[in-house]
N, C-alpha and C positions, 0 to 999 in steps of 0.2 A: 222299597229300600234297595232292590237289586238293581233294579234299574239305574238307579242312581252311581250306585257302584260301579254297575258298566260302563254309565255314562263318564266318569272319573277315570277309570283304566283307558279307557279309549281315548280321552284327551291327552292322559299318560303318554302311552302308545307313541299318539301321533307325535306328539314334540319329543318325547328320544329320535323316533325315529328321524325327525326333521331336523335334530340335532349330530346323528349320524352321520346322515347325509351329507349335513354340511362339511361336516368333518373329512368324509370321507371326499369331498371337492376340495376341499380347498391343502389337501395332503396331493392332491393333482396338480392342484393351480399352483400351490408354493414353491418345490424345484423350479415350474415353467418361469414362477416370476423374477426369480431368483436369478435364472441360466441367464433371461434376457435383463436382470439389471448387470449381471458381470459383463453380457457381450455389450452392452453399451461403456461401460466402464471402457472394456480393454478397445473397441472400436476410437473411444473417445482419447484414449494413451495413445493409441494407434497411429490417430490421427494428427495431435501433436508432437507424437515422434515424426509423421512422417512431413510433416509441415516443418517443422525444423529441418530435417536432413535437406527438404526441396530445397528449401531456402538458403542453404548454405552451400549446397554443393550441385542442385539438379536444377534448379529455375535460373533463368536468363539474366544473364547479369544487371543490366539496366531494361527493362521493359518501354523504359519512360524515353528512350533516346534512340532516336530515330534514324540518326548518322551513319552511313552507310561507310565500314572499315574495310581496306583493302588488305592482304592477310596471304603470303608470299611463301609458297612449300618449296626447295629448291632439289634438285636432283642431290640423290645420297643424303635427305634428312629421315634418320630416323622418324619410329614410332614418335618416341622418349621425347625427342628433339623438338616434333611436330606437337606435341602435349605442352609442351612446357613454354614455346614460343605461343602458344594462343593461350595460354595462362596468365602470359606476362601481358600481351598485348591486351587483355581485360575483356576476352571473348567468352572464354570459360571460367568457372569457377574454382575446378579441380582437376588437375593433369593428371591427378592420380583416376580419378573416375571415370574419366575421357581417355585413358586408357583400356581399363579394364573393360570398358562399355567396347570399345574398338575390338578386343581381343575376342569377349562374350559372344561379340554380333559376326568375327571373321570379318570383321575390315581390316585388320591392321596390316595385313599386305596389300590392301587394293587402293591407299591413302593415293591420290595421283599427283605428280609435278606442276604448279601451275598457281597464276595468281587470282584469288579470290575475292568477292562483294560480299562481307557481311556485314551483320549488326548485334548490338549489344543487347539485342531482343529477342533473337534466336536462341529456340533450346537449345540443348548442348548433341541429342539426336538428328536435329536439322544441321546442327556444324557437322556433326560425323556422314549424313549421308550425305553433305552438298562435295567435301572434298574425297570423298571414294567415287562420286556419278559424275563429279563434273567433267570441264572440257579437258585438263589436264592429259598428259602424257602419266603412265602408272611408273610407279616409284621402281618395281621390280617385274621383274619376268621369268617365266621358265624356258629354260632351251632343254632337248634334249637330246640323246646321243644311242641312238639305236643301236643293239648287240649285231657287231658285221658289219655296220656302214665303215665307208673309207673317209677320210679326211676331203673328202671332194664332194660324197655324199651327202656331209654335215655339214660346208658352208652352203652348198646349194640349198640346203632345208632352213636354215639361217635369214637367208635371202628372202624364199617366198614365203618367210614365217615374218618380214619385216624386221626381224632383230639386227641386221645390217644390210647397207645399202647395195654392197656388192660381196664377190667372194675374194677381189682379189689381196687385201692385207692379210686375210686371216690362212690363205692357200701361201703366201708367201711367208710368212715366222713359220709355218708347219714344215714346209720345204727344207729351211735351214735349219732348224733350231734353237741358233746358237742365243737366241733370248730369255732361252731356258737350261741354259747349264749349271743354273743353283739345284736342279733334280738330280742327283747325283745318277742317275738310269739313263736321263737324258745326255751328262758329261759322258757318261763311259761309250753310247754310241759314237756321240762327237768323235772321241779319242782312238777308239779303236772298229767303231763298227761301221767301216766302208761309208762315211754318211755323202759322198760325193756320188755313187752310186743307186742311191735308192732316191726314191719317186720321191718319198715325204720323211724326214728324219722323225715327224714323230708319229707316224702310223704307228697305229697297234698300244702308242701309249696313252690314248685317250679315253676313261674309263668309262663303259656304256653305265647312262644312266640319267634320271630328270634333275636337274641343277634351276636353283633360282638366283638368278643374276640382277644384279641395278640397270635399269633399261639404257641409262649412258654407259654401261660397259665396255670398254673394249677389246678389241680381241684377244690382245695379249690376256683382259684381265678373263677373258670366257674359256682361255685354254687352260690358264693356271689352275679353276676350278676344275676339269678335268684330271688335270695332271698330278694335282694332290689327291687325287679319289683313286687313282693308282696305286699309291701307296698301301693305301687301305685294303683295297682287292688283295696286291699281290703281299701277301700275311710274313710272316716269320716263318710259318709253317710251310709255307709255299719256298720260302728262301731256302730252307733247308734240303726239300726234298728237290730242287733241283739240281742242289749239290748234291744230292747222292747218287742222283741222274749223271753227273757230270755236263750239266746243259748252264747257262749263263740264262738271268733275267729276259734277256732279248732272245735267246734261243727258243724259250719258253713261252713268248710273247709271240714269235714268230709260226710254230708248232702251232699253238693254240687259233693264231685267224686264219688258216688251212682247217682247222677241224671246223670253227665255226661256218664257214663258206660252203666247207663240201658235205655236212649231212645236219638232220633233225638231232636236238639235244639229246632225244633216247638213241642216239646212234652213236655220239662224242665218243665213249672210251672205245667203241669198237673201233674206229676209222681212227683213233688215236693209235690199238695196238699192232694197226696195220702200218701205220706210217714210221713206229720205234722199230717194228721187227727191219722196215725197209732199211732205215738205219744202220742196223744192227749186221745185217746181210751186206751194208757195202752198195745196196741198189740205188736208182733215182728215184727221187718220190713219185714224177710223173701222176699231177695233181692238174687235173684242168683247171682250176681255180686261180694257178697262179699264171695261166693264160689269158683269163679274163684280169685278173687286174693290170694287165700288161695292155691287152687290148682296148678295155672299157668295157665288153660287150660280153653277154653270159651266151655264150655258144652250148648247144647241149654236143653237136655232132662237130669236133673240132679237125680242120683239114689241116693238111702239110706245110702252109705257109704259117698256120697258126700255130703248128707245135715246133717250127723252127726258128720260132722268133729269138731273136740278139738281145738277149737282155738278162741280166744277173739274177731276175726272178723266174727266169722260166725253169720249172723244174724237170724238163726233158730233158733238159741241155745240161746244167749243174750240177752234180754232184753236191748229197746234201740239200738241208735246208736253202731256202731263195736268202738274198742276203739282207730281206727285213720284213716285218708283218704285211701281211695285204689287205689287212683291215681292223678295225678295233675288237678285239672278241670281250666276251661275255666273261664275269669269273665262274660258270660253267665249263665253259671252253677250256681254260686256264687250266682249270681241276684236273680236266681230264689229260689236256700235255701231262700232265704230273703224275696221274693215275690211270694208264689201260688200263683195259679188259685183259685180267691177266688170266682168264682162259684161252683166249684168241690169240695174247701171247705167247704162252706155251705149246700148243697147237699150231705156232709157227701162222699163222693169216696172212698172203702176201699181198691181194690185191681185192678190189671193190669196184664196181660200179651203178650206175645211176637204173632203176627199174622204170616206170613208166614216171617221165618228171612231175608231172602234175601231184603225187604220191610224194612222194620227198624219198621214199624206200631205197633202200643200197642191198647188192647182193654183193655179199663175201666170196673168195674163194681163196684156199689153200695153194691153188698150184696154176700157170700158166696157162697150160690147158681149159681147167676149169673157169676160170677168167675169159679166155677166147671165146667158148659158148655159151657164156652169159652176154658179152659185148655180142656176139652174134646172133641173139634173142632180142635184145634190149634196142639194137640200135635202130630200128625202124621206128621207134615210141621218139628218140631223140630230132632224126629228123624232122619227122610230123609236127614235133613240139616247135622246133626253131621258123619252120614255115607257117605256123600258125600264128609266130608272132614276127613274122616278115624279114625275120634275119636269112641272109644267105652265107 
């Protein structure tokens, strides 16, 4: 009879436990089944959400039409312009998405001028990259305007950068101005600031920096972008303090592409409160700088026919500032016309020179003397420099 009994618990036994088991499987398997019927669900929404949206706004409008559309971007058509015209023409689906797709991917400036072969079968991605790589001329462009280049510098860069064919239109409105006397900076030179005398009316007033212009631009319209970023540079703040200076917009302008020319940005308000004290003192500025813009040529060892030159910018000869910038400065430069080194100004600083040119370094000196023995240190680094690069 025990036997039996054991025989009975042990069959017991075995089916709880096989009943466990199971249990305890299929408490495993049920989330898993569970997870993968919802990811089919949401896969299956998924997919006809996203079959729908294709179908309305992302698949090719006609697949079935093989006709090959010619499709016309014209110079100065916008983004907007360029979406909406292949909207209408029944290339795209959505000018709104074909936008944002443009913007997402960093096309939307590189759309080029030009006319195109498509069809009503291409994605809306094969429209976007065919009119940003095709043959086209590009809608816009960048010029830019280096801190210190001269108006001569910048159409010459203009030139071998392709953005115009020559320099001479854009060296001639700079010359006069007078195309731009709605800038009320630019009227007040006209009016009162010698512009029959200076190289370029509007040196100095063209604000360094990268501008994106329409590739048909012209020159007029490449300088007005300048000419309004001047505004911007020279602040209210700027306006004020150089009425406290007693300096004029142009005076300030002029100051400023003398600092920029003659030292490193860590050097501006020093070579700034040497040039106010000069000022202040009744001295000439006697700036080589304004030699070389008179010349063309960056002399480091400048001779006697060079610092006698006939011209309203030489500051040997002038009393005072030259009678206009000699290059466009930096609103760096600007700052500092406005702000010496007002320790260097009270300490009185008269004069500076160049230490070995390759350095960009200047040494100060308080008093004539001391200035002597720095030119008489320095100037064998000057020659060497100018015969190294074949100037005599």
């Amino acid at each position: 009879m025990s036997n039996g009994r054991d025989t009975y618990r042990s069959v017991r036994d075995e089916r709880e436990y096989g009943l466990y088991w199971y249990s305890g499987l299929w408490q495993i398997i049920r989330p898993i089944l569970v997870g993968l019927t919802v990811l089919v669900l949401v896969i299956g929404i998924g997919m006809t959400v996203w079959n729908k949206l294709y179908g309305s706004f992302l698949a090719p409008v006609d697949p079935e039409d093989p006709a090959e559309y010619t499709f016309e971007i014209s110079s100065g058509d916008s983004l907007n312009k360029v979406a909406t015209n292949l909207e209408s023409a029944g290339l795209i689906r959505s000018k709104t998405l074909f936008k944002y797709y443009c913007d997402f991917a960093g096309m939307s400036q590189k759309i080029q001028v030009g006319t195109y072969s498509m069809t009503k079968g291409m994605q809306m991605t094969e429209i976007a990259d065919l009119l940003t790589t095709g043959d086209g001329n590009p809608l816009v462009r960048n010029v830019t305007m280096i801190p210190g280049e001269t108006v001569e510098d910048f159409a010459a860069r203009l030139v071998k950068n392709g953005v115009l064919e020559n320099t001479d239109r854009l060296l001639e409105i700079c010359r006069d101005g007078k195309a731009f006397q709605d800038y009320y900076y630019i009227k007040d030179v006209l009016v009162s600031g010698q512009p029959e005398k200076r190289k370029y009316v509007l040196e100095g007033y063209l604000a360094p920096n990268t501008y994106e212009v329409y590739a048909s631009a012209t020159e007029e319209e490449i300088i007005k972008k300048l000419l309004s970023q001047t505004e911007t540079v020279f602040t209210e703040e700027n306006q004020e303090r150089a009425e406290a200076l007693g300096l004029s917009m142009d005076q300030v302008l002029t100051l400023a592409s003398m600092i920029e020319k003659e030292a490193k940005a860590s050097d501006f308000t020093k070579v700034s409160a040497v040039f106010h004290n000069r000022l202040k003192e009744g001295m000439k500025l006697e700036s080589d700088v304004t030699i070389h813009y008179i010349t063309g040529v960056r002399k480091m060892a400048l001779t006697d026919s060079d610092l006698t030159q006939d011209s309203p910018y030489n500051t040997y000869r002038v009393s005072g500032l030259p009678v206009g910038p000699i290059c466009n400065p930096s609103a760096e430069a600007i700052r500092a016309a406005l702000y010496p080194d007002e320790s260097m100004i009270n300490e009185k600083y008269l004069f500076f020179c160049a230490k070995e040119p390759e350095s960009g370094e200047l040494y100060f000196s308080k008093t004539l003397d001391q200035h002597k023995r720095a030119v008489e240190a320095y100037s064998g680094f000057w020659k060497q420099y100018d015969e190294k690069r074949g100037i005599q």
